[in-house]
N, C-alpha and C positions, 0 to 999 in steps of 0.2 A: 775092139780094144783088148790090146793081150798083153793082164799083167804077169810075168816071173818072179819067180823065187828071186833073191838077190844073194848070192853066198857071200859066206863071212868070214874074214879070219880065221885060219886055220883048214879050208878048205884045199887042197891040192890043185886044181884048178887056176887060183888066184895066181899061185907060182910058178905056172907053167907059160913059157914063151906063145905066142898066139898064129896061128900061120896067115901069110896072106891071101888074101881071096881070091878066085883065080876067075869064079860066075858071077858074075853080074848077074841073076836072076831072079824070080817069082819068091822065092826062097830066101834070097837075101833081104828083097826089099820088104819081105815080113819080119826078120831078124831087127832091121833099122826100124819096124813102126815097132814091134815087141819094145826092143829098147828104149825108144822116146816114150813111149806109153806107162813102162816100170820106172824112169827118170822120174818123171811129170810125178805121176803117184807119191812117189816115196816123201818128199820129192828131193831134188837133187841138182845140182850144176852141170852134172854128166854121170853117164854111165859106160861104162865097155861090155863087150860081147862075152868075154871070161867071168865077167861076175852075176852073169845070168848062165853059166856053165856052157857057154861057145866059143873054142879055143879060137878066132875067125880074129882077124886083125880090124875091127869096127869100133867105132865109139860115138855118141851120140850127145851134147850139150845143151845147155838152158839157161842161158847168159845174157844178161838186160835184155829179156823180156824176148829174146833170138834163143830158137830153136836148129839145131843143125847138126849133121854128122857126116862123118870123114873116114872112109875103107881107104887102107892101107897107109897110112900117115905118114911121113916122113917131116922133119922139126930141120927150122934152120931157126937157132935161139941166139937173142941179143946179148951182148956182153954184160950190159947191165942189169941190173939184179933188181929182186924185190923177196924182201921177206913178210909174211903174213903168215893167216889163220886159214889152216887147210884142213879136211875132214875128208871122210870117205862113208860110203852110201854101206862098203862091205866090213866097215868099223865104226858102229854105230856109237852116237854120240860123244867119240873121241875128236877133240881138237887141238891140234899142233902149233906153233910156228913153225915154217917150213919154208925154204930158201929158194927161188925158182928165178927163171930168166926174167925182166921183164917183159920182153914182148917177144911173141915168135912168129915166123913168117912158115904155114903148114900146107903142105903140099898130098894132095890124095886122090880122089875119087870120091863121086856120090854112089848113089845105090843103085846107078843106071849102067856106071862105068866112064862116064863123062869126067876129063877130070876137074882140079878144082884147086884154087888157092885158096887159103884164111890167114888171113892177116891180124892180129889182135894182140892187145898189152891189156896190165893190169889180170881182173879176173877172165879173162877170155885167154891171156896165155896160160895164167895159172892153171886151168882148167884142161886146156889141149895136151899142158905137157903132164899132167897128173892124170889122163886116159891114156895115152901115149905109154906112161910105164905101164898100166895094168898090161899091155901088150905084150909088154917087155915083160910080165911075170914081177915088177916091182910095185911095193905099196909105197905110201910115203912116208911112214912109218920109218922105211929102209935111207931117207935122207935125212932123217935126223941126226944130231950129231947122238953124242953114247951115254951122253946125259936125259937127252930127250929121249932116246930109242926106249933106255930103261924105266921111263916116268910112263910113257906110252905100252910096256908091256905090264908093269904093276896094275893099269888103270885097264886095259884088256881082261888079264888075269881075273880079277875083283867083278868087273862087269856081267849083268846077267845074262848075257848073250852070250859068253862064250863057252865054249863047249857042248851047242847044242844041235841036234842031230845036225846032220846036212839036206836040204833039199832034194830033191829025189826031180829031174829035168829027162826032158823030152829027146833020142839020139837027135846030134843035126845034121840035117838033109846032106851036108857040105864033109866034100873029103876035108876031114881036120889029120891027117898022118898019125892017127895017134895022141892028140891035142886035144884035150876037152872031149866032151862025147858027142 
């Protein structure tokens, strides 16, 4: 069992685009148990490979009581909508409404290279397309409208978490181009 650091707001990392994985290997698949392992812990709905400081396009979920993760992701998002209560693991104890697809149909890879579909509505899309941006370098923060964004950076601001050192993470095995360490 191998917990990580989980970065936070404000970290350069969070913001940076993710590359996609090119090895399926020994390496990866400790990257996917690290991550289930810091999820489960914290705990959490998901987590991505950038918020344990690995630029790697992975993310890992814990959703009715299903455990699962997805390298290299690609989203095909329903038209219809669902707004709710979304949070994040690297903005602690902040919680939004936040506007998402209802259901997505996600297309990837497991951690062998096999590939793989997921299908899910409710909080299992919520959750694929809210790892999905940390990929993208977005929080969800960033789909608020400018009313919300601005109640979410007061309530950041004011929090005791912010501004505090940043975690200090292991390089990763994985050529990241310059992404993440």
């Amino acid at each position: 069992m191998a917990i990580r650091p989980i970065r936070l707001f404000g970290d350069p990392v969070l913001r940076k685009p993710a590359i996609e994985v090119v090895h399926f290997d020994a390496e990866l698949r400790q990257l996917v148990t690290d991550l289930t392992d810091t999820m489960l812990d914290a705990p959490g709905a998901g987590l991505a490979a950038p918020q344990i400081g690995v630029g790697l396009r992975v993310f890992t979920w814990y959703v009715d009581g299903e455990v699962g993760h997805l390298v290299n992701p690609t989203l095909q998002l329903s038209e219809e909508t669902q707004d709710g209560p979304e949070g994040c693991l690297s903005l602690p104890e902040l919680t939004y409404d936040c506007l998402r697809a209802l259901s997505v149909v996600a297309r990837g890879f497991n951690m062998h290279g096999d590939p793989i579909t997921i299908e899910g509505s409710d909080l299992l899309a919520r959750a694929i397309q809210h790892e999905t941006d940390h990929l993208d370098g977005i929080l969800f923060i960033d789909r608020l409208d400018e009313a919300g964004r601005k109640a979410a950076m007061r309530e950041i601001r004011e929090s005791e978490w912010f501004g505090l050192d940043k975690p200090t993470v292991k390089v990763s095995p994985h050529a990241t181009g310059g992404f993440g360490r």
